[in-house]
DSSP file (Angstrom, degrees, kcal/mol; ACC not computed):
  #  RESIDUE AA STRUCTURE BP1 BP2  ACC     N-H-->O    O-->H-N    N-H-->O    O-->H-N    TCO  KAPPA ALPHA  PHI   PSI    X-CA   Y-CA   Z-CA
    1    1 A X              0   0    0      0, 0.0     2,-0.4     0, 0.0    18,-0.2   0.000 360.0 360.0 360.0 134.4   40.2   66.2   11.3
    2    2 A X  E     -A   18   0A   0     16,-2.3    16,-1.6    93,-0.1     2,-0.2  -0.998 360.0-120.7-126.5 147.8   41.5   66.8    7.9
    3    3 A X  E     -A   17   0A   0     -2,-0.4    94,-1.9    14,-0.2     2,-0.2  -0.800  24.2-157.8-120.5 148.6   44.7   64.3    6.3
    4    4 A X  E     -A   16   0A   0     12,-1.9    12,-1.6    -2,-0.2     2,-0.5  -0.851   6.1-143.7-144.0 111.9   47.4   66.0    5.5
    5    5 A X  E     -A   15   0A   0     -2,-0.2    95,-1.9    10,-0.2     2,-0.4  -0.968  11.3-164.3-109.2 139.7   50.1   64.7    2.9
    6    6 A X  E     -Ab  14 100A   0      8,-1.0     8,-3.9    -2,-0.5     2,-0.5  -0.862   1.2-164.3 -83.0 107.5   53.7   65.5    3.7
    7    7 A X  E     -Ab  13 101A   0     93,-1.4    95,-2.5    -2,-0.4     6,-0.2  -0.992  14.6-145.3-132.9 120.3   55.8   64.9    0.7
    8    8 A X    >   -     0   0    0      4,-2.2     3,-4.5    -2,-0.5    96,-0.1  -0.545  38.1 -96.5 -87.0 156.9   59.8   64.8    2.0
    9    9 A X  T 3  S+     0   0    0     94,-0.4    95,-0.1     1,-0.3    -1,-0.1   0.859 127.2  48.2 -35.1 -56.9   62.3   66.3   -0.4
   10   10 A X  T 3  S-     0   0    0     94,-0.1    -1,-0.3     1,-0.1     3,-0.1   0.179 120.1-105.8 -81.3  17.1   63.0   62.4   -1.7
   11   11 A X    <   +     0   0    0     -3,-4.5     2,-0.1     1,-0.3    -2,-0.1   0.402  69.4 146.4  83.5  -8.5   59.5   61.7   -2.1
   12   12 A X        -     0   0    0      1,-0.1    -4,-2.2    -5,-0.0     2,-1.1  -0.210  39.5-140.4 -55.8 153.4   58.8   59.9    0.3
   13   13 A X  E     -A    7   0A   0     -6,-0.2     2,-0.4    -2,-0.1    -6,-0.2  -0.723  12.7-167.5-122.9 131.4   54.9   60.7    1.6
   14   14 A X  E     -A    6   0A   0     -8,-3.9    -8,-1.0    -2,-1.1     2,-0.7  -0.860   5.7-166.3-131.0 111.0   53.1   60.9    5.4
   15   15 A X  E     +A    5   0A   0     -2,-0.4     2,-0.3   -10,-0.2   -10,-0.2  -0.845  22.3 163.5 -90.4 113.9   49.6   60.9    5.2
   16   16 A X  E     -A    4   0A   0    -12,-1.6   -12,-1.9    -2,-0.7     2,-0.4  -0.887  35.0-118.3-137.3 159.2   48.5   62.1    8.8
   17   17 A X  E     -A    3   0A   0     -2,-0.3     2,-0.4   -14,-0.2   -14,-0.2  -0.924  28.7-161.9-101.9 142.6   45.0   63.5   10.4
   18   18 A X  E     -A    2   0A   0    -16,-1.6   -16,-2.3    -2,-0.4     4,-0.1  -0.999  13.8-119.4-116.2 123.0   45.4   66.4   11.5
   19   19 A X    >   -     0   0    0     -2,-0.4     3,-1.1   -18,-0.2     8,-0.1   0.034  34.9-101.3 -57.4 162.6   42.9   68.1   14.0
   20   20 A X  T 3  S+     0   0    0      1,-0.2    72,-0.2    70,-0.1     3,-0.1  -0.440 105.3  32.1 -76.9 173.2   40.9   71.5   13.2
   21   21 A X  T 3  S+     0   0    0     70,-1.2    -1,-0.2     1,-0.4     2,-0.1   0.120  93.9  96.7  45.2   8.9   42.3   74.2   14.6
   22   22 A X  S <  S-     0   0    0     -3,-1.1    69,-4.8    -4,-0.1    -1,-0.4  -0.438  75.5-115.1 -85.3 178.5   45.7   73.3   14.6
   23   23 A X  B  >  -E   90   0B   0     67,-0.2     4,-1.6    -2,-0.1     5,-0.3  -0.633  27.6-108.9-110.7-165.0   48.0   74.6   11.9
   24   24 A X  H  > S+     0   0    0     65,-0.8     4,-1.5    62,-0.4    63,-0.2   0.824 121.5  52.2 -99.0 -18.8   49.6   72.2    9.4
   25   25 A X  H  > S+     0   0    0     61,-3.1     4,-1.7     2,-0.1     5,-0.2   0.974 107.5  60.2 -80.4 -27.5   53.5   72.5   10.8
   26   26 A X  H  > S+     0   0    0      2,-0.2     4,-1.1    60,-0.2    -2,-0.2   0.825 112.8  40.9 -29.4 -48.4   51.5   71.6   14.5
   27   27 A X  H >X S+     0   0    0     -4,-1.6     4,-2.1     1,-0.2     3,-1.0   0.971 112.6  49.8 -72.8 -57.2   50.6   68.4   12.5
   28   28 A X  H 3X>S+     0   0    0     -4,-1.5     5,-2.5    -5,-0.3     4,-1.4   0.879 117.4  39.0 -37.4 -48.4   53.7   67.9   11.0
   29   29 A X  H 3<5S+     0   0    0     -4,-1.7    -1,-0.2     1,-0.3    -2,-0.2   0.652 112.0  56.4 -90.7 -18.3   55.7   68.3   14.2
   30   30 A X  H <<5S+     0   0    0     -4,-1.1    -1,-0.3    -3,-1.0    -2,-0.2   0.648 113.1  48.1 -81.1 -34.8   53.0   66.3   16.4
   31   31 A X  H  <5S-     0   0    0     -4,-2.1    -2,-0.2    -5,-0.1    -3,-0.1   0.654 108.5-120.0-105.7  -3.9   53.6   63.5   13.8
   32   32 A X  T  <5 +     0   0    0     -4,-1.4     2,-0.3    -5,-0.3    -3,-0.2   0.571  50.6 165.5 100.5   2.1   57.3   63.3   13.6
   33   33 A X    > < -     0   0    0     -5,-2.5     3,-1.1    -6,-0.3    -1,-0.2  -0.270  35.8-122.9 -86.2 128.9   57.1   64.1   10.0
   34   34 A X  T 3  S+     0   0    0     -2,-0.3     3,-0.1     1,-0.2    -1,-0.0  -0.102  84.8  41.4 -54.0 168.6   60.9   65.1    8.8
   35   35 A X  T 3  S+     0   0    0      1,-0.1     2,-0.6   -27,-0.1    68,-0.2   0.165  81.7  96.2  51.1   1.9   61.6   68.2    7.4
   36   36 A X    <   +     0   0    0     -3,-1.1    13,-0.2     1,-0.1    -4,-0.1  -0.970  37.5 168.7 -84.4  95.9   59.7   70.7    9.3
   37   37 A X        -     0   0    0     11,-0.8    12,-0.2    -2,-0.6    -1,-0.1   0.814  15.7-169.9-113.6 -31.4   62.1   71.7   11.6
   38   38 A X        +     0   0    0     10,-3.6     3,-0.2    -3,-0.1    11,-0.1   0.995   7.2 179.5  60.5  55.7   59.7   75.0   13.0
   39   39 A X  S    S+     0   0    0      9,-0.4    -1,-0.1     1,-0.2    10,-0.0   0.991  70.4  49.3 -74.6 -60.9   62.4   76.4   14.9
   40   40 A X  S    S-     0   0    0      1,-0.1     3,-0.3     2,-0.1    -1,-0.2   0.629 107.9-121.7 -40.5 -14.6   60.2   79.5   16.2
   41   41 A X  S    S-     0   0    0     -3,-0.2    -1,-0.1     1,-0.2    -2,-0.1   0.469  70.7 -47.5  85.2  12.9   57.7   77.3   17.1
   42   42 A X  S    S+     0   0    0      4,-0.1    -1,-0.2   -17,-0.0   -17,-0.1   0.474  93.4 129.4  43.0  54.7   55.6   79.0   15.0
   43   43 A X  S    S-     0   0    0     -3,-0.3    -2,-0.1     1,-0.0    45,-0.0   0.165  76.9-111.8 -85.8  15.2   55.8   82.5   15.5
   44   44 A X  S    S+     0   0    0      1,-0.1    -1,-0.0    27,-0.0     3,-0.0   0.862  85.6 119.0  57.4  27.5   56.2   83.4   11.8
   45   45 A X  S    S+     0   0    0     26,-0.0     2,-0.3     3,-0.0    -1,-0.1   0.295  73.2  22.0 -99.6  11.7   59.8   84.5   12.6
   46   46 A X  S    S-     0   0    0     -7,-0.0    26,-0.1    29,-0.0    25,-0.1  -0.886  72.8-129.2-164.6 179.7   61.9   82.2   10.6
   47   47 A X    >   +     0   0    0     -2,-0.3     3,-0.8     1,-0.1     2,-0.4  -0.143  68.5 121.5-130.0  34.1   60.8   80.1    7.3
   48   48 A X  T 3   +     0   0    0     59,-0.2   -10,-3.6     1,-0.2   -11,-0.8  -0.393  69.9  62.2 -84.2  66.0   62.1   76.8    8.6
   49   49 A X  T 3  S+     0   0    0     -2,-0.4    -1,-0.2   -12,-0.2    37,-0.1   0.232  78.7 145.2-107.6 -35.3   58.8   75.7    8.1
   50   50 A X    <   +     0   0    0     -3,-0.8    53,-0.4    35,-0.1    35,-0.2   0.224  17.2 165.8 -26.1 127.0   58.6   76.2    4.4
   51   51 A X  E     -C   84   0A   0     33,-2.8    33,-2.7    51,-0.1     2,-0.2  -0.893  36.7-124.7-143.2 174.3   56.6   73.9    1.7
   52   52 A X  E     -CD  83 101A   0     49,-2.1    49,-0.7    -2,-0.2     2,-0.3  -0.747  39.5-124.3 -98.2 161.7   55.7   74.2   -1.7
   53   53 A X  E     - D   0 100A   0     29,-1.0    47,-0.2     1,-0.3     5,-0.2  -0.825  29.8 -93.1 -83.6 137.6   51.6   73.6   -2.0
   54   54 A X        -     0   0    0     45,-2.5     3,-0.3    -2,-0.3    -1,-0.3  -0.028  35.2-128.8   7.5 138.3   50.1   71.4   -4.0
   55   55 A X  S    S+     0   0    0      2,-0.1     4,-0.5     1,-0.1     3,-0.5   0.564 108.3  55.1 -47.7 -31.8   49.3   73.2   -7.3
   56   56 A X  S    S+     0   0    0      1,-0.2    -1,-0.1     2,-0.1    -2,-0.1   0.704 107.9  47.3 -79.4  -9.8   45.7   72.1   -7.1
   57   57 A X  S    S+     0   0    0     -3,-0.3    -1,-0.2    42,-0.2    -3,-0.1   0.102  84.0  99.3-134.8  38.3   45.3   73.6   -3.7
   58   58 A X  S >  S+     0   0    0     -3,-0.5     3,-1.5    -5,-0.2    -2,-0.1   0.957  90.2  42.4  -2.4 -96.9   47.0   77.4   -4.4
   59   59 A X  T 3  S+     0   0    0     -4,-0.5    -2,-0.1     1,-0.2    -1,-0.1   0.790 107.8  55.2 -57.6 -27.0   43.9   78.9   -4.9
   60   60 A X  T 3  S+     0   0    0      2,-0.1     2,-0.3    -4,-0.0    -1,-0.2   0.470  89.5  89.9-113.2  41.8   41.9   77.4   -2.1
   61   61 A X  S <  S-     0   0    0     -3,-1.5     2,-0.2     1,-0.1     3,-0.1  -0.739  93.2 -99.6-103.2 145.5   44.4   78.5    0.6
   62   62 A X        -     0   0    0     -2,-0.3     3,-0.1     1,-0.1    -2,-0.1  -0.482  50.8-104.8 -59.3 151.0   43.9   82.1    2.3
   63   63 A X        -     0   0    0     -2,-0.2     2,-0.1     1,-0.1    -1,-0.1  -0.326  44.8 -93.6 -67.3 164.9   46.4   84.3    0.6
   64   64 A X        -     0   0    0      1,-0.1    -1,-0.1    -3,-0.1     2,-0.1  -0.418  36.4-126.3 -54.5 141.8   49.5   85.2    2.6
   65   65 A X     >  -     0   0    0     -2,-0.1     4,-1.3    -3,-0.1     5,-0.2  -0.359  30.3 -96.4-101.8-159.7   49.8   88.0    4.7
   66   66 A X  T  4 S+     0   0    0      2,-0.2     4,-0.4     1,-0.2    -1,-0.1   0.461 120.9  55.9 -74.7  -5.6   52.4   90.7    4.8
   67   67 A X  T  > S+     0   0    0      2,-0.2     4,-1.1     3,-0.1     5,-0.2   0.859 113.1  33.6-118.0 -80.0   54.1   88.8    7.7
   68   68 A X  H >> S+     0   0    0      2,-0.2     3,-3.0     1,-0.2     4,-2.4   0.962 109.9  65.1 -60.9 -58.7   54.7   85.3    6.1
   69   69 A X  H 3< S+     0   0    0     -4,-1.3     4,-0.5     1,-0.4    -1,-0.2   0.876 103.9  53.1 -63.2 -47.8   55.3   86.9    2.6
   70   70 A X  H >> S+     0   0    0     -4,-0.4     3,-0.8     1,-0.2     4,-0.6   0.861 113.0  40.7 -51.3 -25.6   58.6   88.6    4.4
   71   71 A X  H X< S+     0   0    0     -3,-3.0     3,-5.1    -4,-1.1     4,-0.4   0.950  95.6  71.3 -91.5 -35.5   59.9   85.6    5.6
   72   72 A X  T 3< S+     0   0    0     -4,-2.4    -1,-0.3     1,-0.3    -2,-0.2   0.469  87.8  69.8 -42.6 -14.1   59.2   83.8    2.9
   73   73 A X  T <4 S+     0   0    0     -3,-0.8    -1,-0.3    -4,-0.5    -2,-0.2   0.746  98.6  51.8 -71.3 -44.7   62.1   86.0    1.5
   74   74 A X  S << S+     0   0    0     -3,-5.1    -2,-0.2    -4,-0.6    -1,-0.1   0.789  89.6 103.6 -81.9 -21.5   64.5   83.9    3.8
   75   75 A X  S >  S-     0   0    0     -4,-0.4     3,-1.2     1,-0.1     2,-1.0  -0.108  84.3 -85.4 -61.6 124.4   63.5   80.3    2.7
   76   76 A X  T 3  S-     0   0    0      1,-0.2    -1,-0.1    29,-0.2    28,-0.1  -0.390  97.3 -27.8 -61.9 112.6   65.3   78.1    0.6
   77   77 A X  T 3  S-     0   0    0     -2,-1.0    -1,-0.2     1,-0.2    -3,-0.1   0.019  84.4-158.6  98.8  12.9   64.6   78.7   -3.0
   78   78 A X    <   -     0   0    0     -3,-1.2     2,-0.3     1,-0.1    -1,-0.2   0.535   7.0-139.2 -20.6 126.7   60.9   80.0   -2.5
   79   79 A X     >  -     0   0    0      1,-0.1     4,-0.9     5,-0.0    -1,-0.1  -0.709  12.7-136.8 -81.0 144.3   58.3   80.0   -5.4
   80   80 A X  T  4 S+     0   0    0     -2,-0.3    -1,-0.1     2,-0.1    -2,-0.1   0.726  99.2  34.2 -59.5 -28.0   56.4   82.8   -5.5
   81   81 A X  T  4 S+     0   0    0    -28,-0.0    -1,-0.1     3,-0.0   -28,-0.0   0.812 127.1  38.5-113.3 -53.1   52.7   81.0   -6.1
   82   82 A X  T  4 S+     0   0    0    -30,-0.1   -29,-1.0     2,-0.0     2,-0.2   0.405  86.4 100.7 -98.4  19.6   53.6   77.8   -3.9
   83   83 A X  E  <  +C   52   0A   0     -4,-0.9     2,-0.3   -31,-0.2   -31,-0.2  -0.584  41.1 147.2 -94.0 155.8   55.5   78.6   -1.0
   84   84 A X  E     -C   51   0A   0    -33,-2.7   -33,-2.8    -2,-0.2     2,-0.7  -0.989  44.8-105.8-161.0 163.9   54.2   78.9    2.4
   85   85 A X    >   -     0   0    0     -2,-0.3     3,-1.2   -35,-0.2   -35,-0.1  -0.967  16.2-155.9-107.0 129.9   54.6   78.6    5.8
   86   86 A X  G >  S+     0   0    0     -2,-0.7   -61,-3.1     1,-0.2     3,-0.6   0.370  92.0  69.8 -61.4  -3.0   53.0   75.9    7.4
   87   87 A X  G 3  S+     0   0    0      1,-0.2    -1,-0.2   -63,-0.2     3,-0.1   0.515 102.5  54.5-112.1 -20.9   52.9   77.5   10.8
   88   88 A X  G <  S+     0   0    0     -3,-1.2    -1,-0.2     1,-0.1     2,-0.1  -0.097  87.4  79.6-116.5  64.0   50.3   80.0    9.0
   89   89 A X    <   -     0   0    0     -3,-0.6   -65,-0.8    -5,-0.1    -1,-0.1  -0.687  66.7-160.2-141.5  79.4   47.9   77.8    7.8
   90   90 A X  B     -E   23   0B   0    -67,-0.2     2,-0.4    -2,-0.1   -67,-0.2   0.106  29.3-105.6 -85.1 175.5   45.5   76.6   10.4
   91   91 A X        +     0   0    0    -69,-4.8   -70,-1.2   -72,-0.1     2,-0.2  -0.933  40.0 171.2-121.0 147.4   43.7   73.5    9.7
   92   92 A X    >   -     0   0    0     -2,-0.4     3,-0.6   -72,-0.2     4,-0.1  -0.466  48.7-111.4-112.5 154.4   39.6   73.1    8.5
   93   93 A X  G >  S+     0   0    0     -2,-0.2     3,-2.7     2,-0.2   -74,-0.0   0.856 113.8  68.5 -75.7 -35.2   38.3   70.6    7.6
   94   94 A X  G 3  S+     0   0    0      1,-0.3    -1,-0.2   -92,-0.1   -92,-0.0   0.741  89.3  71.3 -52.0   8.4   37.8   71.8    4.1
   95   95 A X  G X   +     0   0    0     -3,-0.6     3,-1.0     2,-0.1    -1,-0.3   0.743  66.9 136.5 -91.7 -12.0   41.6   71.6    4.0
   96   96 A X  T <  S+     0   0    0     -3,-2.7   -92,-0.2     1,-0.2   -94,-0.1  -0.084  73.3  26.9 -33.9 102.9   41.0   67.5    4.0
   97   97 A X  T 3  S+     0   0    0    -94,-1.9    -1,-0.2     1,-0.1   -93,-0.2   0.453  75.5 163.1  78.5  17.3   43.7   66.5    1.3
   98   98 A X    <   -     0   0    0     -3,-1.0     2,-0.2   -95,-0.2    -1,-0.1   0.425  21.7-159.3  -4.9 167.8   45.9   69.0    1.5
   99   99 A X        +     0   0    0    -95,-0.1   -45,-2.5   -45,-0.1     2,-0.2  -0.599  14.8 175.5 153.4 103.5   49.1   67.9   -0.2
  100  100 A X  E     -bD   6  53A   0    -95,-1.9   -93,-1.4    -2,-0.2   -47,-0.2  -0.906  18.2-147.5-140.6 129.6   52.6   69.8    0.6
  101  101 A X  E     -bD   7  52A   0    -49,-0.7   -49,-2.1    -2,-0.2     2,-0.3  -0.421  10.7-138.0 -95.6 155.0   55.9   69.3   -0.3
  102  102 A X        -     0   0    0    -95,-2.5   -51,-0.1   -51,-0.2     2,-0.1  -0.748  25.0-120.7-109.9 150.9   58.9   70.0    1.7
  103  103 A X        -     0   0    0    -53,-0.4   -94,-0.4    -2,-0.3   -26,-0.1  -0.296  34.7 -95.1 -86.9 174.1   62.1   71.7    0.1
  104  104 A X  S    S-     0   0    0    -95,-0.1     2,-0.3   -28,-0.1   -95,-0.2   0.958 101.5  -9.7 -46.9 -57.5   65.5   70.1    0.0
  105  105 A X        -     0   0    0    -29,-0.1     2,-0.4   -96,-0.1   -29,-0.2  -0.826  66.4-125.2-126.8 169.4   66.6   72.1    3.3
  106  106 A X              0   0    0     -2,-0.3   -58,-0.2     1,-0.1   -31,-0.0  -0.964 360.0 360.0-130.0 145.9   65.4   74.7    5.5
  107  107 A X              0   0    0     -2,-0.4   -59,-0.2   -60,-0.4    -1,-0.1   0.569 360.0 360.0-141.6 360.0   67.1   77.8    6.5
């Protein structure tokens, strides 16, 4: 298990465990946490999944692949350095404290 913080647009925070081998919108959406709406279900075919990462945990993410980086095009307001989709980011435990914020809306 690694916990998982969920930071909603207004700041409110959900601290959940999440099991290995899921990915982190699978937690999100297994916990109820708002603003993950995951409409593909996570087929990487839409970016309503979109958060920004942590800045401290950027770098110790696997890069994006050509895949995500494209959708990532469709996502409301996307940073280049912290956006992601949560639906490709399977959960380790070294991810234990993981910290991601959700954007105002998803589209």
């Amino acid at each position: 298990m690694a916990k998982i913080t969920y930071v909603e647009h207004n700041g409110t925070e959900h601290v959940v465990e999440v099991p290995v081998g899921l990915t982190v919108m699978e937690g999100a959406r297994d916990n109820g946490i708002p603003g993950i709406e995951a409409d593909c279900g996570g087929a990487c075919a839409c970016s309503t999944c979109h958060v920004y990462v942590d800045e401290a945990w950027v770098d110790r993410l696997p890069p994006k692949d050509a895949m995500e980086a494209d959708m990532l095009d469709f996502a409301w307001q996307p940073d280049p350095v912290r956006s992601r989709l949560t639906c490709q980011i399977r959960v380790f435990d070294s991810l234990d404290g993981l910290k991601v914020y959700m954007p105002e809306k998803q589209i």
